[in-house]
C-alpha positions in Angstrom: -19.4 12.9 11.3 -16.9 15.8 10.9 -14.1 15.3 8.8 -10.7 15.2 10.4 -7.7 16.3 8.9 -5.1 14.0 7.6 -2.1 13.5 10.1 1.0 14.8 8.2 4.4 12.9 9.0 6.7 13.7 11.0 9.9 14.6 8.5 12.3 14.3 10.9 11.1 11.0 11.8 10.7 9.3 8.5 13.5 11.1 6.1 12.5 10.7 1.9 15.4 7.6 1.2 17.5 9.1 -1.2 18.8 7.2 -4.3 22.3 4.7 -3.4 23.3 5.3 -6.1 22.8 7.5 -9.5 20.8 5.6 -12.0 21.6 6.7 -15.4 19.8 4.7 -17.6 16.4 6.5 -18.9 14.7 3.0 -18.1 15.6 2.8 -14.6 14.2 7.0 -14.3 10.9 5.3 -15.0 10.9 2.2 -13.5 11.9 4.2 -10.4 9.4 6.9 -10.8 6.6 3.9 -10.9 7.7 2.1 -8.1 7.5 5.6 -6.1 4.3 6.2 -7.5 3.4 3.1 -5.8 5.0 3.8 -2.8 3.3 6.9 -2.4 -0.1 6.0 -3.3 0.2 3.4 -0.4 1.6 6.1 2.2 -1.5 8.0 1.0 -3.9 5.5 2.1 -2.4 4.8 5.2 -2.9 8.4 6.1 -6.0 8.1 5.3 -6.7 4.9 7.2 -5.2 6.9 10.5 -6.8 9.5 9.9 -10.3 8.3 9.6 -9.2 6.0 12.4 -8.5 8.5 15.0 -11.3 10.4 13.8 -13.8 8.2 15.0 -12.1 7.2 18.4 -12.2 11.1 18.7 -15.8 10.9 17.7 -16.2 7.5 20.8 -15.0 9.8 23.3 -17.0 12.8 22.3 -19.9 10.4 22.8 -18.8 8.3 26.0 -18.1 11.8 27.9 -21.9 12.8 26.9 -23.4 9.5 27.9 -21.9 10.3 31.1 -24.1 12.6 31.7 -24.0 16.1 34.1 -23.7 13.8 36.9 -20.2 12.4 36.6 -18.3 16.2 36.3 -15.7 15.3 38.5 -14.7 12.2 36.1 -15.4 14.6 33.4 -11.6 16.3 33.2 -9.7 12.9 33.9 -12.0 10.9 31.1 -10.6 13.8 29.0 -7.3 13.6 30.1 -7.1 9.8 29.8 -8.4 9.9 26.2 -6.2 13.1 25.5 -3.2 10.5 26.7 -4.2 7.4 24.8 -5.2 9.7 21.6 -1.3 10.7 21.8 0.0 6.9 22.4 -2.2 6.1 19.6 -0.5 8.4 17.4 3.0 7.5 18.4 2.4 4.2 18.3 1.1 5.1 14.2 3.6 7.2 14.1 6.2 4.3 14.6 4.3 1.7 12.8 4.4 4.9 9.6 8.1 4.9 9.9 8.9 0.9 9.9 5.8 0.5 6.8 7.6 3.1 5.0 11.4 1.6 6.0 9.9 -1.8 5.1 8.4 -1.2 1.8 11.7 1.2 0.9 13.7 -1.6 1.7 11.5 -4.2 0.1 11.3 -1.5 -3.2 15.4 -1.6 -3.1 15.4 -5.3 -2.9 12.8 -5.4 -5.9 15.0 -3.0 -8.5 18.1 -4.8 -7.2 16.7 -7.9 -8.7 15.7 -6.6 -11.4 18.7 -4.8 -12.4 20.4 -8.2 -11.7 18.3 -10.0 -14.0 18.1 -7.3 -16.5 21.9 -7.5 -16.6 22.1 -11.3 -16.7 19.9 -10.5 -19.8 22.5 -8.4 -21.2 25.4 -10.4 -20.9 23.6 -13.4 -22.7 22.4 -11.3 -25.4 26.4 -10.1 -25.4 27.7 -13.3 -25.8 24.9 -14.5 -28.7 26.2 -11.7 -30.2 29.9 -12.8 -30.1 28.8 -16.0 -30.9 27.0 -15.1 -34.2 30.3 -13.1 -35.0 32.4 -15.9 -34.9 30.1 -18.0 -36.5 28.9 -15.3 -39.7 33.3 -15.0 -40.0 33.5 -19.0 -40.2 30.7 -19.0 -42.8 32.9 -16.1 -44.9 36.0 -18.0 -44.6 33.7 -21.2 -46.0 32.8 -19.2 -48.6 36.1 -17.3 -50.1 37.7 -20.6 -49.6 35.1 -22.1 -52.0 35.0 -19.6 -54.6 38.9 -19.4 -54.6 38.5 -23.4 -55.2 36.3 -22.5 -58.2 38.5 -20.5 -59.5 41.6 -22.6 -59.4 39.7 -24.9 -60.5 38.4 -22.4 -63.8 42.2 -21.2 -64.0 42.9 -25.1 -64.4 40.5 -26.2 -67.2 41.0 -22.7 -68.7 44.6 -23.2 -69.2 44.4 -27.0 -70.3 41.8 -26.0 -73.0 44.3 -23.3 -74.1 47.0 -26.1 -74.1 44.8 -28.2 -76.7 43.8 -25.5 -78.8 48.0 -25.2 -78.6 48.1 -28.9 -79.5 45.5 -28.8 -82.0 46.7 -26.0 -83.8 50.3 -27.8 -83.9 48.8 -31.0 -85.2 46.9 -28.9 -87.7 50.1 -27.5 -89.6 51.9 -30.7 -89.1 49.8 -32.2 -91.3 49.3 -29.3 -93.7 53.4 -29.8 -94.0 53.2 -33.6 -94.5 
């Protein structure tokens, strides 16, 4: 069996869908790059399923024009021309299915990313407002504390300055009753 070649697309037909929109984040860069590996492994094989595909209906006709035998010459240039003519429908007809696969699994790779992004960023805005959260709550547990330790100290000042007030008192006693 002779190997045919692969049928390269059309360019004009099926443009390479360029980005909507620029993607700065160095995540997105990769995410994108493996989603278009993807893409392009499958566009591969489906060149090479066409390609094998109209290599043997190539091959069917080869062999239906030589089962015909010497005989049938006069048939011989319209069996050619009608497999010449449904070759080509054949190929526009993959050529069109190429064009909506490819549309298809651009738009369905778009749709994909979209959602991601979306839940990526619902992601973010919770972890935003943990964070917040946490903030308020570490500055409630700061204000807890200074408020306790200025209550210890008051409350140090306060013993400190009554057992200054009895030493006071004590010594006052003491000379009184040296005097008496």
């Amino acid at each position: 069996m002779p190997e045919s070649e692969p049928i390269q697309p059309d360019t004009a037909e099926a443009p390479e869908a360029a980005p909507s929109e620029p993607q700065p984040a160095s995540g997105r860069r990769r995410r994108g790059s493996l989603l278009g590996g993807m893409y392009a492994g499958l566009r591969q094989v489906g060149r090479d399923v066409v390609s094998v595909t109209l290599g043997r209906l190539l091959e069917s006709q080869a062999e239906e024009s030589d089962e015909s035998g010497p005989d049938d010459e006069s048939n011989l240039p319209a069996a050619t021309d009608n497999a010449t003519k449904r070759v080509g429908m054949l190929h526009a007809m993959t050529e069109q299915l190429r064009g909506a696969a490819d549309s298809y699994v651009a738009a369905k790779l778009d749709e994909i990313e979209a959602r991601v992004d979306q839940k990526l960023d619902g992601i973010e805005q919770r972890i935003d407002r943990k964070i917040v959260e946490l903030h308020e709550q570490l500055a409630k547990m700061r204000d807890r504390e200074l408020r306790h330790r200025l209550r210890l100290l008051k409350i140090t000042l306060i013993f400190t300055a009554l057992v200054a007030v009895l030493s006071l008192l004590y010594k006052w006693i003491e000379k009184i009753w040296q005097l008496a």
